[in-house]
C-alpha positions as CSV (number, residue, x, y, z in Angstrom):
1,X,213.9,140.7,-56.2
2,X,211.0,143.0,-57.5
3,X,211.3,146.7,-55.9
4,X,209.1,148.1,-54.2
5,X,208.6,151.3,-56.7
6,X,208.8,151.5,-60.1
7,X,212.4,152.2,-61.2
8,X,210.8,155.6,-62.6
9,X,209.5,156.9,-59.1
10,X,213.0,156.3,-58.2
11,X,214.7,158.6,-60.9
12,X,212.4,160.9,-59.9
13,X,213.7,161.1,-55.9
14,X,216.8,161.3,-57.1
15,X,216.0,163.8,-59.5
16,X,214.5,166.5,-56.8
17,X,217.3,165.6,-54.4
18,X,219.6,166.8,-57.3
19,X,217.9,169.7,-57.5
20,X,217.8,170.7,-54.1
21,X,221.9,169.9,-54.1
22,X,222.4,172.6,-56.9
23,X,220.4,175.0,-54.9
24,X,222.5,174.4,-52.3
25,X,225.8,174.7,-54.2
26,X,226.5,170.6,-52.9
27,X,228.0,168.5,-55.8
28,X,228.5,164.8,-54.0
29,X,226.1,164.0,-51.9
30,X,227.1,161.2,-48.9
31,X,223.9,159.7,-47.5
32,X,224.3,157.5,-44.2
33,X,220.7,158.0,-43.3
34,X,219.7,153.9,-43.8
35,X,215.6,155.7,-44.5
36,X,217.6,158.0,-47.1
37,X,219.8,155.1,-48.9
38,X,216.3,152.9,-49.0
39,X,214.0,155.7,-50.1
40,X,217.1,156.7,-53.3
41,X,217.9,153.4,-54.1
42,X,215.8,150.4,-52.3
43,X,218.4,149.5,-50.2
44,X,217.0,147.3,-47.5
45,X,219.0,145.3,-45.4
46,X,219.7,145.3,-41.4
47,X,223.5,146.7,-42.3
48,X,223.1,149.5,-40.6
49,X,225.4,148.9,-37.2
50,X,228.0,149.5,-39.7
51,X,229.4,152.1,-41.8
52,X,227.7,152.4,-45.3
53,X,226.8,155.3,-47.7
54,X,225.0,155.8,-50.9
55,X,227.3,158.2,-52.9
56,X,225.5,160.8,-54.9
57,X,227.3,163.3,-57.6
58,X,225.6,165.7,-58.8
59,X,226.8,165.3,-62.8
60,X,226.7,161.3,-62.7
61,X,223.0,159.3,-64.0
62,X,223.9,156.1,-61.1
63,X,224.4,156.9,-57.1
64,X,227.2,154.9,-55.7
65,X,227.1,152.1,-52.9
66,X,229.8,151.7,-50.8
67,X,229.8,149.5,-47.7
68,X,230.8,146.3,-46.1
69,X,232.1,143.6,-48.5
70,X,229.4,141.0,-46.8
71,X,226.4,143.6,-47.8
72,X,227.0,143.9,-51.1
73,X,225.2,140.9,-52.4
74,X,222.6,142.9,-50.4
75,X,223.2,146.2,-52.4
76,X,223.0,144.1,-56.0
77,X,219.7,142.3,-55.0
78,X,217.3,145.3,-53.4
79,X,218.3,148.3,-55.3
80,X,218.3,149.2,-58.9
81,X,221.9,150.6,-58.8
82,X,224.4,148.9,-61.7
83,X,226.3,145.8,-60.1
84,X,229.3,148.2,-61.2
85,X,228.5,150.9,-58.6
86,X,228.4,148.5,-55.7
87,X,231.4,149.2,-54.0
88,X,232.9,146.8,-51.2
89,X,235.2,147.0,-48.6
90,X,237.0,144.3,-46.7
91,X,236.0,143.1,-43.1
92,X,239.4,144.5,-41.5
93,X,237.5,148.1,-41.6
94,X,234.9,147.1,-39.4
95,X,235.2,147.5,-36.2
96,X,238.5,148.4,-36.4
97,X,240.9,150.7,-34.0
98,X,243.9,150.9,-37.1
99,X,241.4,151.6,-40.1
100,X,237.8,153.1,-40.8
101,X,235.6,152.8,-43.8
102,X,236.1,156.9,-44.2
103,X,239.3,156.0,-45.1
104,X,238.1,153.4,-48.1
105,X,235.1,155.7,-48.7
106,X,237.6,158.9,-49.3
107,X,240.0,157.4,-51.2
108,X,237.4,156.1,-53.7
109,X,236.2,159.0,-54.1
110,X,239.9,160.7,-55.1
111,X,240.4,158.0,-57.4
112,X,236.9,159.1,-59.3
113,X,238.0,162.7,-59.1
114,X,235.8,163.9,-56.4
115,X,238.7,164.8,-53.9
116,X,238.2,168.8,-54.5
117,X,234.5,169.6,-54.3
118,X,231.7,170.4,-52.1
119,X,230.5,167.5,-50.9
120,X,227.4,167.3,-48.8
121,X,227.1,165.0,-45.1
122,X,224.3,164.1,-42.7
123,X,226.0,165.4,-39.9
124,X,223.2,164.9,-37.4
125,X,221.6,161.4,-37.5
126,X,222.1,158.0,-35.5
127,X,224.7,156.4,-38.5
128,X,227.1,159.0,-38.6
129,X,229.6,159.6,-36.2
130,X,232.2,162.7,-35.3
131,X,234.5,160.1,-36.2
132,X,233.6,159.2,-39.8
133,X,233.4,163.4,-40.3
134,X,237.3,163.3,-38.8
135,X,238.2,160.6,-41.2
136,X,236.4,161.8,-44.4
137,X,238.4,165.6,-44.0
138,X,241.7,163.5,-43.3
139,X,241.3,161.9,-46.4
140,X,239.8,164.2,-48.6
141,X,242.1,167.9,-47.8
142,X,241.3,169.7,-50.6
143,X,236.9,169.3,-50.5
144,X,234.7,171.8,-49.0
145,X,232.3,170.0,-46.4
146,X,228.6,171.0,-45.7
147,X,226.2,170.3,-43.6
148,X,223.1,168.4,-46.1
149,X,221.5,166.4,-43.1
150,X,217.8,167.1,-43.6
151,X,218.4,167.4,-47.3
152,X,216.6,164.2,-48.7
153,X,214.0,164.2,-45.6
154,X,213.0,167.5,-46.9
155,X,212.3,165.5,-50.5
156,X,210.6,162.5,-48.6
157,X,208.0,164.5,-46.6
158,X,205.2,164.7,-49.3
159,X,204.5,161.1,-50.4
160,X,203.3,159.5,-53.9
161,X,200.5,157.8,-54.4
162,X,202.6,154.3,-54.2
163,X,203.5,155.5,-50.6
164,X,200.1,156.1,-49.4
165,X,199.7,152.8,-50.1
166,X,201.9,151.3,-48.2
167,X,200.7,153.2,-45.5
168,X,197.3,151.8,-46.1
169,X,198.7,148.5,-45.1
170,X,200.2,149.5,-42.3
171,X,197.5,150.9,-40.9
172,X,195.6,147.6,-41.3
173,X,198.6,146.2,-39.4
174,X,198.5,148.7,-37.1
175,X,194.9,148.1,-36.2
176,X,195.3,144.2,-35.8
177,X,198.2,144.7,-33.4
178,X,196.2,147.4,-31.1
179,X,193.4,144.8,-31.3
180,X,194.8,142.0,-30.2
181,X,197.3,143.8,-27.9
182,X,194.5,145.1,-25.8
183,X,192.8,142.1,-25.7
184,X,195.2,140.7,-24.1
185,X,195.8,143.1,-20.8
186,X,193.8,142.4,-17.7
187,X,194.8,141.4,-14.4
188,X,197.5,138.9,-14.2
189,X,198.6,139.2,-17.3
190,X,202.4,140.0,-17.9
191,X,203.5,143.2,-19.8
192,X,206.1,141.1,-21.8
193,X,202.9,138.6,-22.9
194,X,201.1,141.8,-24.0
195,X,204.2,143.1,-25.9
196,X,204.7,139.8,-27.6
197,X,201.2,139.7,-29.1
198,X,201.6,142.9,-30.3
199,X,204.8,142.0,-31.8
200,X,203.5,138.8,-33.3
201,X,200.6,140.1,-35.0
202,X,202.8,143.3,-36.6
203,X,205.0,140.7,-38.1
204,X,202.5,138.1,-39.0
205,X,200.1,140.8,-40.2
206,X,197.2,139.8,-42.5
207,X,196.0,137.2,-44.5
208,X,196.6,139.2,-47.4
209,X,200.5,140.5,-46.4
210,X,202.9,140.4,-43.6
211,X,204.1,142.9,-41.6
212,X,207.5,144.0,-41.2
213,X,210.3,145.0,-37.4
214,X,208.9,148.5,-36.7
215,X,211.7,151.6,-36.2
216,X,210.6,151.7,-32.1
217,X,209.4,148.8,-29.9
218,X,205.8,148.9,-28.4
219,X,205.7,151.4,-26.1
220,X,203.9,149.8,-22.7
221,X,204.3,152.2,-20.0
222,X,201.5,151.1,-17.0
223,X,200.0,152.5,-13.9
224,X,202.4,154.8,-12.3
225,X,204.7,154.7,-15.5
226,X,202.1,156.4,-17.8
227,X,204.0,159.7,-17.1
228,X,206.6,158.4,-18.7
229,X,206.0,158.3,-22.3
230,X,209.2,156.0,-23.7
231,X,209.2,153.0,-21.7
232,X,208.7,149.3,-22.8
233,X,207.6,146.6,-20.8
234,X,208.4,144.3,-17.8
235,X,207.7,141.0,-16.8
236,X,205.1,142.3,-13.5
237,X,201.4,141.6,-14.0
238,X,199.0,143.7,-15.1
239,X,197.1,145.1,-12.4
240,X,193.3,146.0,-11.6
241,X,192.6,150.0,-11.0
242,X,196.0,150.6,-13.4
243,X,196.1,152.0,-16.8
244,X,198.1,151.4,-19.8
245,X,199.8,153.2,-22.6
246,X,200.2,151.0,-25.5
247,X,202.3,152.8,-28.3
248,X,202.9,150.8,-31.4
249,X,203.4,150.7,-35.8
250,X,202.4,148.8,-38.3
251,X,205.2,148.5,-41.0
252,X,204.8,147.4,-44.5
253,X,207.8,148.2,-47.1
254,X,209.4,150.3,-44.3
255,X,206.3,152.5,-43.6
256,X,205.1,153.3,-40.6
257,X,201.8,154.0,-39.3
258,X,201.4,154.4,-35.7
259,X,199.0,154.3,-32.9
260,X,198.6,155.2,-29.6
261,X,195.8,154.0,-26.9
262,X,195.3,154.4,-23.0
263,X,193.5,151.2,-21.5
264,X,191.9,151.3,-18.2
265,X,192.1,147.8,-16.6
266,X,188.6,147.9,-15.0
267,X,186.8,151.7,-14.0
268,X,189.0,154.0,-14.6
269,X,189.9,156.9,-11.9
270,X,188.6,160.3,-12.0
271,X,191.2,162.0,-13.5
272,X,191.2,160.1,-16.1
273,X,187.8,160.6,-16.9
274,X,188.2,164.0,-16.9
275,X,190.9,164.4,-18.9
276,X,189.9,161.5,-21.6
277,X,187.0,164.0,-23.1
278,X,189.9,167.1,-23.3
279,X,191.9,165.0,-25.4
280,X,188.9,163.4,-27.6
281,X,188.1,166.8,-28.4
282,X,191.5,168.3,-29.0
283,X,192.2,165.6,-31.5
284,X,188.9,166.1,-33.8
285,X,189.5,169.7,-33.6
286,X,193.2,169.4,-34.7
287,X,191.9,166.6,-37.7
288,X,189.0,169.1,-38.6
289,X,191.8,172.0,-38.8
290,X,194.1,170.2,-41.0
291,X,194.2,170.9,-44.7
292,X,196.4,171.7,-48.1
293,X,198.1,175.8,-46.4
294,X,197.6,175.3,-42.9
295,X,201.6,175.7,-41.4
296,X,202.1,173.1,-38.8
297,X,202.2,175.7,-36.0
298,X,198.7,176.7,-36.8
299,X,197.6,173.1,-36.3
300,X,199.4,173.1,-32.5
301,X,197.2,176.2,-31.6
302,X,194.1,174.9,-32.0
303,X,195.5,172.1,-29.9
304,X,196.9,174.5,-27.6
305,X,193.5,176.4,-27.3
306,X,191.5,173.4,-27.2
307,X,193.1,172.3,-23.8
308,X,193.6,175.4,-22.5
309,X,189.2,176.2,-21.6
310,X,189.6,173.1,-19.8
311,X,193.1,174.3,-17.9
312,X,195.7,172.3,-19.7
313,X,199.0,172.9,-21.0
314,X,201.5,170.6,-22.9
315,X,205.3,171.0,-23.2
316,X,206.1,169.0,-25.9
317,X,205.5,169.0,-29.4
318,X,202.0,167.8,-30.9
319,X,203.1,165.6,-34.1
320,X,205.9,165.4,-36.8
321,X,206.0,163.4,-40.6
322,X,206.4,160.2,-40.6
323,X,206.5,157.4,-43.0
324,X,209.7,155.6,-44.3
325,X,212.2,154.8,-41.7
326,X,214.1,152.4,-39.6
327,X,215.6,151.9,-35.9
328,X,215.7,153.4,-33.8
329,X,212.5,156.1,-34.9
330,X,209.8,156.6,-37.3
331,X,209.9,160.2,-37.7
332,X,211.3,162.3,-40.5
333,X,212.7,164.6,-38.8
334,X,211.2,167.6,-40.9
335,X,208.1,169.0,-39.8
336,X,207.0,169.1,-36.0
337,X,203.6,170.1,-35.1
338,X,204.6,172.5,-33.1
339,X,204.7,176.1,-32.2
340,X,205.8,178.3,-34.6
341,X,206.9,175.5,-37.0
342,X,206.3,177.1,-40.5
343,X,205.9,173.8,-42.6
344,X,202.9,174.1,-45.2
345,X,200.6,171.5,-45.3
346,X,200.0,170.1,-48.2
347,X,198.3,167.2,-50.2
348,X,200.4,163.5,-49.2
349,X,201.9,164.7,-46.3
350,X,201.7,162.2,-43.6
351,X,201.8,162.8,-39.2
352,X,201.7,161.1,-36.4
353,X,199.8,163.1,-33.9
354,X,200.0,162.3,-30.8
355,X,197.8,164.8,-28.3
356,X,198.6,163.3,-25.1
357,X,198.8,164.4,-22.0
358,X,201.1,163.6,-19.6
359,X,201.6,164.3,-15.6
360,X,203.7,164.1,-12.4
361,X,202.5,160.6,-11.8
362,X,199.9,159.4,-14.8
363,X,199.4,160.3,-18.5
364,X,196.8,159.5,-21.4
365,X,197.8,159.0,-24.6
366,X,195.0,158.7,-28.0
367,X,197.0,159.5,-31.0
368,X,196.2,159.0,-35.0
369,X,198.3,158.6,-38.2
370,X,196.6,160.9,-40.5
371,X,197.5,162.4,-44.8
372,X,196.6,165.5,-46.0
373,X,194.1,165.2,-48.4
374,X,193.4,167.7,-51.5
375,X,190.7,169.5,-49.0
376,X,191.2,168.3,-45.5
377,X,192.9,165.4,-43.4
378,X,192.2,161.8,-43.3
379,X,192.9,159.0,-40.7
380,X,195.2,155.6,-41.8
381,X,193.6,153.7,-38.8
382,X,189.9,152.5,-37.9
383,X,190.5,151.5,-34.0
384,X,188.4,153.0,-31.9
385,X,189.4,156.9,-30.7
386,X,188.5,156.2,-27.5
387,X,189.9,155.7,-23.7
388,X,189.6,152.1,-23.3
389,X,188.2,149.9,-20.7
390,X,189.1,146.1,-20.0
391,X,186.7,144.6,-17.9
392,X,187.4,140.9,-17.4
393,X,186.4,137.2,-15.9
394,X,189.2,135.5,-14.2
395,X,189.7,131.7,-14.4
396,X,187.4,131.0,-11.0
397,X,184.9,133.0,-13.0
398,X,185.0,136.3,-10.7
399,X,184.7,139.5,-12.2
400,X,188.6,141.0,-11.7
């Protein structure tokens, strides 16, 4: 299997995360982040439902892999780790009341004299669980624990050039799948039929390349629903006078580019005319803003002030990073666009903003994937940044 970097990009990553491990005193490193073990070694395989962990020391050239005994094939084929350092255990660990991989993981790490030094754990992410933290002290007495969960995020957030790439191509995906997604609502249509052309064409994805599962479903919510940003789809019909949130990603390599639109199936309501312009406005602002030592905050107060001449206010954040990830979220976790967030902008950073707007009983939501460039900001996708309005022919040939 060819990876997806050169093996040089790869020493790289793992040289900065080294770095930042000595200027945090950690000297073995524990990754269960699946985004973490992929971007540090290639790792790519839908293992994560059970416990696995790239092992990195501090003094040693290769990271370990240690996981489940029917993964490891996978571990020798995507990553550019020795065959050596692949590290199995048997199936009576998973799932298991009696015995836990912490167990297998902490007595490998005594037998390579690890047992007494400070070893770093992402302590706050989906794949690690209070649990495997109970297990791993058991087993290892005499280490010194730390908290290290943001500490190869903080390494990913600026991308190469390689990465943008990728990113290119999942715009492209991204595109195709809003296309064809919103071609297919108007009325009668089922929100499950609109979800599975979206999901068809982000796996299909072009002539050129195929797409790959995104970290988070489509996001459908529809007519009274739009307030409610995270829901999917249902099997009712799409109705005339509603509008819809569609929320998707392309993928390509594990990178994610997404997009948000609001369609209005047939004229759409006054509110939403008002409020469509607010946001259009906000968003060009916020893109024109960006650039190489803007903080992140900054960007959220011209967003803030934007909407606030026209008498809006938003609660939640405005954007975070995003790029390399996997179920069940795209972000990185890093950077928020957000008040007060002190992040830096610089050149190859990469966030999904999302300006939208949401109320006690409708939302809008226009939202782009954009880079920081060496001067300013630049979109991934081409669809339209506009509210949307589906206007169609039913099958008796009446305008519906």
């Amino acid at each position: 299997m060819v990876l997806p970097f050169d093996i040089l990009e790869y020493h790289q990553r793992l040289q900065k995360t080294k770095k930042r491990m000595a200027d945090q005193g950690i000297d073995v490193l524990l990754i269960t982040d699946p985004a973490n073990m992929n971007y540090l070694s290639g790792y790519d395989a839908w293992s994560f439902y059970v416990h696995q962990m790239l092992v990195i020391i501090i003094d040693e050239p290769q990271p370990l892999w240690i996981g489940r005994y029917q993964d490891a094939n996978g571990a020798r084929v995507t990553t550019w780790i020795y065959d050596e350092n692949v590290i199995a255990y048997p199936d009576y660990y998973v799932h298991s009341d009696v015995y836990h991989p912490m167990d297998f993981i902490a007595d490998i790490l005594l037998q390579i004299g690890q047992g007494k030094r400070k070893i770093g754990v992402e302590m706050d992410h989906y794949y690690f669980t209070a649990k495997a933290l109970e297990r791993l002290k058991r087993g290892l007495p005499n280490a010194t624990f730390e908290d290290a969960t943001l500490l190869v995020n903080g390494v990913r957030i600026v991308k190469s050039d390689q990465e943008i790439e990728y990113m290119k191509k999942a715009a492209q995906i991204a595109d195709l799948a809003m296309t064809k997604g919103v071609e297919s609502i108007y009325p009668g249509v089922r929100e499950c039929d609109t979800a599975a052309e979206i999901y068809y064409h982000m796996v299909r994805g072009t002539p050129d390349f195929g797409g790959e599962y995104p970290a988070i479903v489509p996001l459908l919510p529809t007519g009274d629903h739009t307030s409610i940003p995270h829901l999917t789809w249902s099997d009712r019909p799409f109705v005339k006078g509603n509008a819809v949130i569609v929320e998707l990603a392309g993928c390509y390599k594990r990178y994610h580019v997404p997009l948000a639109r609001t369609v209005s199936i047939g004229e759409p309501n006054e509110k939403m005319k008002q409020v469509a312009p607010v946001v259009l406005e906000g968003i060009q602002e916020v893109l024109e803003f960006a650039k190489p030592g803007v903080t992140c905050g900054e960007l959220e107060e011209v967003w803030r002030k934007s909407i606030k001449k026209h008498g809006f206010e938003k609660e939640a954040r405005l954007g975070y990073s995003v790029g390399l990830n996997y179920p069940p979220d795209w972000g990185e976790h890093t950077a928020s666009i957000r008040r007060g967030d002190p992040t830096v902008l610089k050149p190859n950073m990469t966030f999904h903003l999302i300006p939208a707007l949401w109320f006690d009983t409708d939302g809008i939501e226009i939202s782009e994937t954009f880079k920081v460039t060496e001067t300013g900001s630049e979109r991934f996708t081409t669809y339209p940044q506009e509210l949307i309005i589906r206007d169609h022919m039913d099958l008796s040939g009446q305008i519906s």
